[in-house]
N, C-alpha and C positions, 0 to 999 in steps of 0.2 A: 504494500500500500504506500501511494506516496505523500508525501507532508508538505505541505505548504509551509507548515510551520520550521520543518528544519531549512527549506528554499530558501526563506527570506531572511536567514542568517540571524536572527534575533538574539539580541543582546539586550540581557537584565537593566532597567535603569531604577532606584531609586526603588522603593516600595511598592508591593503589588499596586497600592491604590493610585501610582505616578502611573504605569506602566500605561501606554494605549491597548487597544483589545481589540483581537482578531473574533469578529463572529463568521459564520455559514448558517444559511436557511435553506429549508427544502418544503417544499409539498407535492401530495400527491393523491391522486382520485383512482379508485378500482372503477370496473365497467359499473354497479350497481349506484353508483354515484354516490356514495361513501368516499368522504375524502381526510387524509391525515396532513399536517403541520409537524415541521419540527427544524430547532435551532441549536446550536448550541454556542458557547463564548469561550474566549483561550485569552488568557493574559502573552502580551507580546512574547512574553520568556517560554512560551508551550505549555504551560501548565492548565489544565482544567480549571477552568471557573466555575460555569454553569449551563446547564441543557432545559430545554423543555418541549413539552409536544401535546397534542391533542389533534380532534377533530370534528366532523360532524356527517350528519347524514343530507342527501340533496343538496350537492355542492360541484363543484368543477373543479380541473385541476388550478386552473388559473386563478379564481378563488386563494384556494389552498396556500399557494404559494407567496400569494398579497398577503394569507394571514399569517404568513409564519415569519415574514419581511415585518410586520406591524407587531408580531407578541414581540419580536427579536429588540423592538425601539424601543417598545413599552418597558422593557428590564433594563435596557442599558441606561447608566448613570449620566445626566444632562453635564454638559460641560466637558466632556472626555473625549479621547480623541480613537475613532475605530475604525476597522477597515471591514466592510460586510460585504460577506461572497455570498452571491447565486446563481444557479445553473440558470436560470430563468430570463432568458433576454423581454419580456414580457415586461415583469415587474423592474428591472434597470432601464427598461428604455423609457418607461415614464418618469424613474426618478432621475436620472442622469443624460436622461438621450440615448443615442445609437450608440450600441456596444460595439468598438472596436475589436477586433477579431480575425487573427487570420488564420487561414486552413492549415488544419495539424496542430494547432495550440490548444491549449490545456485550461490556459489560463489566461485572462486580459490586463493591462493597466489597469488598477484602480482609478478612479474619477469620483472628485472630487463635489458634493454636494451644493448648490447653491438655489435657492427656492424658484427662479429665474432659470434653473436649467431642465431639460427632459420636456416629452411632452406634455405630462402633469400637470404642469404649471401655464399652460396653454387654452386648454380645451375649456369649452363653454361649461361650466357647472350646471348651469341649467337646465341643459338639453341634457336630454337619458344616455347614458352610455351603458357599456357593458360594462357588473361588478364596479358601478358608481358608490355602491354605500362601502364597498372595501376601498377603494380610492380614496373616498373622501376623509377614510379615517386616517390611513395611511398621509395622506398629504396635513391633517394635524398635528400628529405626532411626530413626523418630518420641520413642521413648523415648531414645535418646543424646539426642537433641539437647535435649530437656528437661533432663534431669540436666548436660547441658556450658552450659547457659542460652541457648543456641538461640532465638532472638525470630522465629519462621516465622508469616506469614501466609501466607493462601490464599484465592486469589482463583479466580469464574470469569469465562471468555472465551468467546466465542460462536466456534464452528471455523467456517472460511472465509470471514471476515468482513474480512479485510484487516489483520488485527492481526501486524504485523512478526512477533516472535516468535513467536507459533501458528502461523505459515506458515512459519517456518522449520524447528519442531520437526513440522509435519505433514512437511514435507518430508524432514528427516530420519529419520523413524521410516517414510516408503515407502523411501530408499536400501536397508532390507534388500532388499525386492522386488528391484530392480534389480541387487545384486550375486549374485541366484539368476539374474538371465535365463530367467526363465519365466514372465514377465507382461509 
């Protein structure tokens, strides 16, 4: 399995709570439209911080994956500084814009948050869109952490590619499956 974490060469600064923090989110829908969530957070040094996951029933993968970008916000500490991967060019292209990417990579640039960037910050609010009430959370909670000075990047990951963290947060966002015992 391979590790982002040993990749980017991380070096310990200061106490856990100086350190920036690397999260990954993942979601995902069975054909029954049962859909799971899940995140998990690494202090820059690689150490486990924290995970979470859930899900719900009558949902989409695209959903899923808005909510596992929005539980991943709602944990992290306003003011800090992180880097958050998703496999999901979906949910990055609203927060950040066009995922840079070229064939055969693994991994993108992270890109840098600004309320003004992605098309999120574009589209009519008023008019219906698809997965409008997950957008519109997501783009609040995106708004705290601008106003708390929040330093978020976003970065993509190619899913099933052996990337520690993506396989841990896919993994977590199937445990909903698993604790229905019907797949």
């Amino acid at each position: 399995m391979k590790s982002i974490l040993s990749k980017a060469c991380f070096k310990p600064r200061g106490t856990l709570q100086s350190q920036m923090l690397v999260a990954f989110t993942d979601g995902s829908c069975k054909l029954c439209k049962t859909g799971g969530w899940g995140w998990i957070v690494y202090a820059k040094n690689g150490t486990l911080k924290f995970s979470d996951w859930g899900g719900k029933p009558h949902t989409t993968n695209q959903q899923m994956e808005l909510t596992a970008m929005r539980k991943c916000l709602e944990f992290l500490p306003k003011g800090r500084e992180c880097e958050l991967w998703s496999d999901s060019t979906y949910v990055l292209g609203g927060i950040v814009g066009t995922v840079q990417k070229n064939k055969g990579d693994q991994m993108s640039n992270p890109r840098l948050y600004h309320p003004k960037s992605g098309w999120m910050s574009t589209w009519d609010r008023s008019t219906s869109r698809a997965n409008f009430e997950e957008w519109e959370q997501l783009r609040k909670i995106l708004e705290e952490h601008y106003h708390k000075k929040s330093i978020l990047r976003f970065g993509w990951v190619k899913g099933h590619a052996g990337i520690e963290g993506n396989e841990i947060a896919d993994r977590l966002a199937n445990r909903y499956f698993a604790s229905l015992r019907i797949f």
